[in-house]
C-alpha positions, -999 to +999 in steps of 0.1 A: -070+058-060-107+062-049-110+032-026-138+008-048-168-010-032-162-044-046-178-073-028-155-087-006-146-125-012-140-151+018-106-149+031-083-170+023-070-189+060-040-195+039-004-174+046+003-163+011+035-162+006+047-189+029+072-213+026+074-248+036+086-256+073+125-249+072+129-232+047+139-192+050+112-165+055+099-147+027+120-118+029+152-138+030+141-154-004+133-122-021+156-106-049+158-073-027+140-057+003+148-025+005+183-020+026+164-012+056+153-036+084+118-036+079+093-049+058+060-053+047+050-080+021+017-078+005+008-111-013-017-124-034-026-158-049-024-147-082-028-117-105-065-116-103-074-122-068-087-095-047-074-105-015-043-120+001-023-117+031+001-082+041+029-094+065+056-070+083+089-082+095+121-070+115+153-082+107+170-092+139+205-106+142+208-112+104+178-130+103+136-122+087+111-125+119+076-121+115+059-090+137+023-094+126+003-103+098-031-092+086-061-101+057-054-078+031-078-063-001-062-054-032-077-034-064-111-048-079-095-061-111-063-074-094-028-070-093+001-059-123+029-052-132+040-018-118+059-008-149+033-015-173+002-005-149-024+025-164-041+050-139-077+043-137-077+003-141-080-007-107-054-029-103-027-030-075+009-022-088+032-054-081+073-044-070+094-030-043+083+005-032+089+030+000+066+047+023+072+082+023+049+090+053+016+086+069-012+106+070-049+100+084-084+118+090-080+105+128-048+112+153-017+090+147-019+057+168-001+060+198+036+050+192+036+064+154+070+071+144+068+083+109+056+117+097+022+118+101+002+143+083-035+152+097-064+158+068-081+187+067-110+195+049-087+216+018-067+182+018-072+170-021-046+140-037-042+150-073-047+129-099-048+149-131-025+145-151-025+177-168-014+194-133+017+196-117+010+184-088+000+153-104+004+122-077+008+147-047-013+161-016-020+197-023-034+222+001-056+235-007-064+222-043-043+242-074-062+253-104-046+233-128-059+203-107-093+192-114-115+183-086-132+154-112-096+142-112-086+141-076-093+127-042-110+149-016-091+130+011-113+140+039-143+121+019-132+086+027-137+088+066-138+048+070-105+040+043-083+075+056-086+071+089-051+059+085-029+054+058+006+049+050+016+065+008+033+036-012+062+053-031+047+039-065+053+063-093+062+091-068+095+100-066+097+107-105+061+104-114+050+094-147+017+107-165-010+080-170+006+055-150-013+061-113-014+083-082-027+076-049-017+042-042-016+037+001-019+013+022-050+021+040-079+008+065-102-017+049-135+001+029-164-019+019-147-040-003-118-044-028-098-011-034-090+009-069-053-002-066-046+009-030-038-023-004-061-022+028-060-040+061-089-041+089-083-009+113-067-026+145-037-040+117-036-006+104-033+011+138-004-017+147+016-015+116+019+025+120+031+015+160+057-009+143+070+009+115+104+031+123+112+051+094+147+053+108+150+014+097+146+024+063+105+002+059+097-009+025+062-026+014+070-054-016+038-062-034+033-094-054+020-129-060+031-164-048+044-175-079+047-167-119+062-131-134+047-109-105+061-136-078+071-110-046+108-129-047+116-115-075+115-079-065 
């Protein structure tokens, strides 16, 4: 999704998310986290905030500990369902999804385990549905894929710098639903669906995650249908 330029709201100081003192972390009161042992949870308020809180964790000795936590910026009209989301509506999808790999305008952070693929200036994500490359990075750009419909990665120096590729509607992708949904470096204000963190919490998550611990990213609210327990 082209990253938007929303006005960014005050952040909350509040830990979305959070859970009264003694009660389990988040992960450990979520319906499923992946299999893997690591996490990142991206949490909102509610469906139509803008900004929340993205936290990762490690599960050590059986139990949810929290590595780091940053401010995070969602799409300009919110967050929804990720079943029922349409491409173009600039809303974050809400579920459980994988990071495939990471890619980024500027060299991987020192420490970056995952695949990390460098943009180059033929580096497009394509967003046409007509094409089938639809919800992939192509290099250079196929014909079928219109350049009105894609993203000329290299374009969004401040927002690519770094960025990790939510699995939403990727593995089996489905027309008119959305492509190009990443966690990425903060822009000038709320995304187009993407999530985005300030550049340093960026730069730490990609030093954190091990794709060999199987990372997922679970995106949701604090409460209500889109509550991030429930996925």
């Amino acid at each position: 999704m082209r990253p938007g330029v929303v006005a960014l709201a005050s952040a909350s100081l509040l830990v979305l998310g959070a859970a009264p003192a003694g009660d389990p972390p988040l992960p450990a009161r979520m319906a499923d986290t992946g299999g893997g042992t690591q996490l990142i949870t991206a949490v909102a308020a509610r469906t139509g905030a803008t900004t929340g809180t993205v936290t990762w964790w490690d599960l050590r000795d059986g139990r949810w500990v929290k590595a780091g936590s940053a401010d995070a910026r969602f799409g300009s009209n919110g967050l929804v369902e990720g079943s029922s989301r349409r491409q173009g509506t600039s809303t974050t999808p809400t579920g459980l999804y994988d990071l495939p790999y990471a890619f980024g305008i500027k060299a991987a952070p020192t420490g970056t385990a995952y695949k990390y693929r460098p943009v180059h200036r033929n580096s497009w994500w394509c967003q046409d549905n007509d094409s089938r490359s639809y919800n992939r990075w192509t290099e250079p750009r196929p014909a079928d894929c219109r350049a009105a419909e894609s993203e000329h990665l290299i374009s969004y120096t401040t927002q690519y710098a770094h960025a990790l590729v939510i699995g939403f509607n990727y593995a089996q992708p489905v027309r008119g639903r959305g492509a190009g949904i990443f966690l990425h470096v903060n822009g000038r204000g709320a995304t187009a669906g993407c999530v985005s963190v300030p550049v340093e919490d960026m730069r730490r998550i990609l030093g954190w995650a091990d794709p060999a611990r199987k990372p997922h990213i679970a995106i949701g609210t604090t409460g209500g249908p889109t509550a991030v327990t429930r996925y």
